[in-house]
N, C-alpha and C positions, 0 to 999 in steps of 0.2 A: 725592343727599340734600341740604334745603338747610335751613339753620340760623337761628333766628331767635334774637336775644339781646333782653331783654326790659330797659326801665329799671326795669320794680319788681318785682324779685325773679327771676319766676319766666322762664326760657328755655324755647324751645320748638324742636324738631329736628323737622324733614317725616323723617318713616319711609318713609311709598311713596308712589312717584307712582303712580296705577291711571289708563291714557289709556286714553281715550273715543275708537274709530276707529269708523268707518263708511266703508260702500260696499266691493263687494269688483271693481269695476271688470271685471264681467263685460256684456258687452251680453247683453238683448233678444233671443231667437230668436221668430222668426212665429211664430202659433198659427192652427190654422184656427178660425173661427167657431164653425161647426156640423161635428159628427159623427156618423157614421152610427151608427145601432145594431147591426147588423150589421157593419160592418167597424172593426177596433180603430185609435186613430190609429196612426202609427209610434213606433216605441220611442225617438224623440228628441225627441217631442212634449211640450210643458209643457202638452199634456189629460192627461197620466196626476199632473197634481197638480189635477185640477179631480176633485171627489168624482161629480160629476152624470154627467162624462162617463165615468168610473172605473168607476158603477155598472152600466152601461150590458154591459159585455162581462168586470168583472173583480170577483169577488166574495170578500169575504176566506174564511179558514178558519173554518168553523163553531163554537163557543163552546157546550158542553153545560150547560142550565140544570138544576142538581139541587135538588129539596125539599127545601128546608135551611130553618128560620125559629129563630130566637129570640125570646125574650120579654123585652123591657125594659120593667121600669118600668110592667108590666100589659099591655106592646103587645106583639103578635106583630109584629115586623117578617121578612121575606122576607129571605134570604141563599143565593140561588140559584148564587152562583159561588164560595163560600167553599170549595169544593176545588180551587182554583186558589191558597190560602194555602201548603199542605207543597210548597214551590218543590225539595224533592227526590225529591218522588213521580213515577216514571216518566209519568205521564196527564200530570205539568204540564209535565214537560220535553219530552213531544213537543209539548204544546201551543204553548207559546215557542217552537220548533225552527218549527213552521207558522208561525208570526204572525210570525216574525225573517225566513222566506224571501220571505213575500207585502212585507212593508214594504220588504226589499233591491230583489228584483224592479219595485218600481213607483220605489224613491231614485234607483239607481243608474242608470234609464236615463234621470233626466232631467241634460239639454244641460248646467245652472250647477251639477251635482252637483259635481262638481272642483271649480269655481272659488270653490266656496259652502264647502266640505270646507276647500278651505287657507285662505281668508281666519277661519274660525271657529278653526282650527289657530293662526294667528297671534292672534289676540286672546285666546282660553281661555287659551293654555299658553303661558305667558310664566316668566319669572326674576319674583317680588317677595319681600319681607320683610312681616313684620308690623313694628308699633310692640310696644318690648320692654315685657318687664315686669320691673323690677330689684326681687329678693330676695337678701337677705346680700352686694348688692358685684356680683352675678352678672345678666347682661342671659339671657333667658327671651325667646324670640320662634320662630316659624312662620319656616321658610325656604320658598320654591318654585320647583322647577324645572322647567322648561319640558318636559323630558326626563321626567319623573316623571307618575304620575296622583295626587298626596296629597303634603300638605305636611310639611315634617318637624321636627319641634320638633328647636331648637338652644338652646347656654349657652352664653354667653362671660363667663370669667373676668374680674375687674377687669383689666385692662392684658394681657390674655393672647387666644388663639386660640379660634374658634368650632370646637362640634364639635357634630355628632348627640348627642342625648340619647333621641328617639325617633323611630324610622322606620320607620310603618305600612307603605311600600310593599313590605319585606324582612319582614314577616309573613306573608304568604300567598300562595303563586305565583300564585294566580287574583286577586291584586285585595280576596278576599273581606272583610279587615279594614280596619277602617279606626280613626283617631285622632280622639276625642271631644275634651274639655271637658279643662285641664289647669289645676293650680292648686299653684302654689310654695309650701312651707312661708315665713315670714320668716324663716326664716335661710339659705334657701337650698337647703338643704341636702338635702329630698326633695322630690317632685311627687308630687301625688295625679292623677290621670289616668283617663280610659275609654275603655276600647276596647268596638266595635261589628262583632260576626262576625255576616255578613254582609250587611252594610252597612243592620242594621236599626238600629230604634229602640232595642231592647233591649240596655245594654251593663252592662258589667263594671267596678268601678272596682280599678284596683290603686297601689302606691306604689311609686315608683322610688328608689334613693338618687345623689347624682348623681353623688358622687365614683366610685363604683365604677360605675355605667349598668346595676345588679340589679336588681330587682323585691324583695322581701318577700314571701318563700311565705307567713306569716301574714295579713297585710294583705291580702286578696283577697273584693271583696265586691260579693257578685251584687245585683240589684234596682237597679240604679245611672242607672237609665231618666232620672230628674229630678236627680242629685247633683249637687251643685254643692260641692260641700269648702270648710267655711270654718276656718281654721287658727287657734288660741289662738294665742297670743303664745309662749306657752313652746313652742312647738312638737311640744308632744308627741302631740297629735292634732286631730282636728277634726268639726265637726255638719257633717252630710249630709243628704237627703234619700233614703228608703229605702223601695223600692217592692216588697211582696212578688211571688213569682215563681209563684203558684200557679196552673197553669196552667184551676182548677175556676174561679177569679173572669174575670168578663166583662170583655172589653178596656173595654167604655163603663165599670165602674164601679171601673175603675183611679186613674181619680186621686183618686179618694175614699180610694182606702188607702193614701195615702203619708205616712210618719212621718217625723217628726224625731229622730235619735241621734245621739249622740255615739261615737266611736270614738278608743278609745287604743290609738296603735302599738304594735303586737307582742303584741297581744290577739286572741283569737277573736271576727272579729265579730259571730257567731251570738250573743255576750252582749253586746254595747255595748247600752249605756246608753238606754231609752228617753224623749228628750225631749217630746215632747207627740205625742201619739195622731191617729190618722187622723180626719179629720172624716165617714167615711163617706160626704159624697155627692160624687158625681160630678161638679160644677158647680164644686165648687172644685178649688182647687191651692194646696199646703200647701210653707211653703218657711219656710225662717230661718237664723240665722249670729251673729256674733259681731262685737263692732267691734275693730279694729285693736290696742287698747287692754288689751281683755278685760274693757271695763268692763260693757257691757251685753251681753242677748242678746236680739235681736229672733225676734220670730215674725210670719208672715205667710198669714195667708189669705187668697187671692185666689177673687171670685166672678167668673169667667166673665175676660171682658176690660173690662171698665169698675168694678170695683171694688174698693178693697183696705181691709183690715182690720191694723191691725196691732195688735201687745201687743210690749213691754218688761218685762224682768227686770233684776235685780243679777247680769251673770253673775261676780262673787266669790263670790258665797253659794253654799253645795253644792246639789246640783239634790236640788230635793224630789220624792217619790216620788208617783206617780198608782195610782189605782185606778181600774181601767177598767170602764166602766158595762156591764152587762151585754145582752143582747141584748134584750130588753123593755123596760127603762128609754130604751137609745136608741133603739129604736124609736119612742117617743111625743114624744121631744123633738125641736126644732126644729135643724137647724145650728147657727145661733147660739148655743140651749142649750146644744146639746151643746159645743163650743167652749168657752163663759161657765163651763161646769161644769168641764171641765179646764184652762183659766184660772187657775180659783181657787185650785183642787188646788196648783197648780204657781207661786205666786208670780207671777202675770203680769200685769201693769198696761196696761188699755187703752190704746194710744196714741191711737188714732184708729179707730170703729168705727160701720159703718153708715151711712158716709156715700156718696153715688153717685159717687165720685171715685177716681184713683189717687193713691198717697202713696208718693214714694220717698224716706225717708231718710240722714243721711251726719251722723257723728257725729264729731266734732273740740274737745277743748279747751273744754270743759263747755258745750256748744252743740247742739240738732240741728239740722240745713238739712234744710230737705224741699222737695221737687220736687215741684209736685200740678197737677192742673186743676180742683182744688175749686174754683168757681166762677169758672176761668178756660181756658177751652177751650185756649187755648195755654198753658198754663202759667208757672207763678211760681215764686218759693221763697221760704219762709216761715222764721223762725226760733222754734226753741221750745228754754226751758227746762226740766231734769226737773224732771219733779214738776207742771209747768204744763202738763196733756196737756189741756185743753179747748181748743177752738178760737179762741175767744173772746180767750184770754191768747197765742195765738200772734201775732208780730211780719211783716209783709213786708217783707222787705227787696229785691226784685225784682221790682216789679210786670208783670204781662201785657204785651205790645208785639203789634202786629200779626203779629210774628215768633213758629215755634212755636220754646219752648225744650226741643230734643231732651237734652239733656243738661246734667246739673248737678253738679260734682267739685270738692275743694280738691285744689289743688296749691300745692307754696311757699307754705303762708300764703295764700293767696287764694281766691277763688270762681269755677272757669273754666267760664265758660256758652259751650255750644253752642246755634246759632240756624239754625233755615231760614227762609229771606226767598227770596220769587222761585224758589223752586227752587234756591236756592245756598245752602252751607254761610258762615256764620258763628262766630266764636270774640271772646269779649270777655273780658278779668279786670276781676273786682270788689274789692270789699276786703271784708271778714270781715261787713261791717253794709250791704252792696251798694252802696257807691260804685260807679260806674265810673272804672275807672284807665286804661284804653288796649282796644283792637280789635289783636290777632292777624292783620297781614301776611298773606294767602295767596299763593300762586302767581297764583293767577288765577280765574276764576269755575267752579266746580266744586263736589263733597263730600266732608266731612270725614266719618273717623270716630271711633268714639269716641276724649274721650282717656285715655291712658293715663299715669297722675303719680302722685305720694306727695304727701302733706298736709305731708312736711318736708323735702320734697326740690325743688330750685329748678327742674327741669326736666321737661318730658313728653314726650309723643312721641302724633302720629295719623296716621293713613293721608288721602291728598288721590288 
């Protein structure tokens, strides 16, 4: 680990080295040319990785097409192997069982299979950390060992010893769970967390307390596919993203039904609180949270991957109540409408809406920073006052550069942009109105990632 000390303010500590090796110093075995159709090459031949000559004498296991179709969106589309989904149906485990023998059978007799096997061994499964994330005093990070298949979230006490807090690999003898998305109360003191049985998309969020390494048999809350837990200040709970679990709605028009609630610990969360309603279509993705502060709450509709939408609220004020439009009313209305209409309901001030851009912003000390590529393909950051949500009254303080700017965070009082130039990572600090103050030392030419800092804490931490 190597330590960087910063003249203006803010220090920075390398968390992992991640090397870049290559070559697993196997030679070259001959191949012949041509092969015959008739006679297979030999089993140490590298033709049994050529498809042409593969097909020639060695055909995989047969794949039953069944008359499956659904209708999206007016379309019958074909879904001919959708009985290859219930992965605990006898039909699919013999099918896997065929398809794991033919692929062994054709790996395992080629020549650099070994050599290809431990060189991938050495590189995949290694010892690293993550960069920590400190709540209440306490470092929060991802340990992994080379000896494990899954990383296992650790805590270390201010001045004190690291221990497990969660370790997916001792949930399931088979592997089959694993550890999502994990998020610290500020005070430390619980994790909201998801776990993923069998190793799908579909996961489960639950809350750990740390002192004791329990779970909260209350706190357990299904639909958790998008959750991202954003924690009030008082710690007493936090807005989620809540995906119903009904298995009659079509996977395509899933993300049209994901809400934003609130959840207060030790609550049933079949009643938490509903913060703004699903936008019904499919095309977006519905997401929001709270700033650090608990001054505002943003909400966020994103169209697709090139657009975002946002609205801000007072979140001091108590959440105002919605009425949800019935199924003929939204039916005629547009997205937007419908949005604009629970918007209104709900206290919610346009931030920035309908523009062909992303907006991400970070809210510090009666100020927002926004990270956008509104009309800067590599991106800037803008400063906006509330209240002044037109574009027009928004400030740059970081204009465009040939470099794209990945990332944009205060830490210590400052503005710590990440940059990729060349294919290599960059880090510079700004000052609060985009001076630049100094470039961020690296190791050497490689990538960073994100960073990881508090807005009043002089220090951070990335992975290189």
């Amino acid at each position: 680990m190597c330590k960087f000390t910063a003249p203006v303010r803010a220090s920075f500590h390398l968390a992992l080295w991640a090397l870049c090796l290559w070559g697993c110093g196997a030679s070259t075995p001959q191949t012949n040319s041509v092969a015959s159709e008739a006679t297979a090459p030999p089993r140490d031949s590298l033709a049994y990785a050529d498809p042409d000559i593969l097909s020639s004498y060695l055909a995989p296991p047969p794949t039953d097409r069944h008359d499956t179709a659904s209708t999206l969106h007016g379309v019958r589309v074909e879904d001919p192997y959708r009985w290859l989904e219930p992965v605990d149906a006898p039909e699919v485990k013999s099918w896997v069982d065929a398809q794991r023998k033919y692929a062994r059978d054709i790996l395992d007799a080629l020549p650099t299979h070994t050599a290809l096997s431990q060189r991938f061994t050495e590189i995949l499964y290694l010892d690293a950390v993550s960069p920590p994330l400190v709540r209440g005093g306490r470092q929060f990070y991802t340990r992994r060992y080379k000896t494990k298949e899954k990383s296992i979230l650790m805590v270390r006490p201010p001045n004190g010893q690291e221990r497990v807090l969660i370790d997916p690999n001792e949930m399931s003898a088979n592997g089959s769970i694993s550890l999502g998305s994990w998020f610290p109360s500020w005070n430390g003191k619980q994790v909201a967390y998801s776990l993923h049985e069998n190793n799908a998309d579909e996961a489960t969020l639950f809350v750990r307390d740390v002192d004791s390494g329990k779970d909260s048999e209350l706190d357990v809350i299904t639909g958790a596919k998008y959750a991202g837990p954003s924690w009030t200040p008082d710690n007493r709970g936090f807005y989620y993203e809540w995906l119903p679990t009904d298995p009659s709605v079509e996977v395509s028009d899933r993300p049209g039904r994901t809400e934003l609630r609130y959840h207060r610990l030790g609550t049933d969360p079949t009643e938490d609180t509903l913060i703004f309603p699903a936008t019904r279509d499919p095309k977006t993705f519905l997401r929001g949270g709270v700033t650090r502060d608990g001054r505002w709450l943003f909400l966020v509709v994103q169209h697709g991957w090139n657009q975002t939408d946002l609205y801000v609220r007072d979140a001091r004020k108590p959440p105002a109540a919605v009425r949800l439009l019935d199924a003929a009313a939204s039916a005629v209305l547009s997205t937007d409408a419908r949005v604009k209409s629970y918007a209104d309901q709900l206290e919610l001030t346009p931030f920035v809406v309908g523009q062909d851009a992303l907006f991400y912003p970070t809210w510090w000390k009666g100020s927002f920073y926004v990270r956008t590529n509104y009309k800067a393909p590599n991106y800037r950051v803008l400063k906006v006052k509330p209240g002044r949500y037109k574009l027009a009254a928004w400030r740059e303080i970081v204009p465009e550069s040939q470099a794209k700017l990945d990332d944009a965070s205060i830490v210590g009082g400052r503005l710590v942009l990440s940059y990729l130039k060349n294919a290599a990572s960059q880090i510079q600090v700004h000052d609060l109105d985009g001076k630049p103050l100094r470039e961020v030392e690296l190791p050497g030419v490689g990538s960073t990632g994100g960073i990881v800092g508090d807005p009043d804490r002089d220090e951070a931490y990335f992975s290189f």
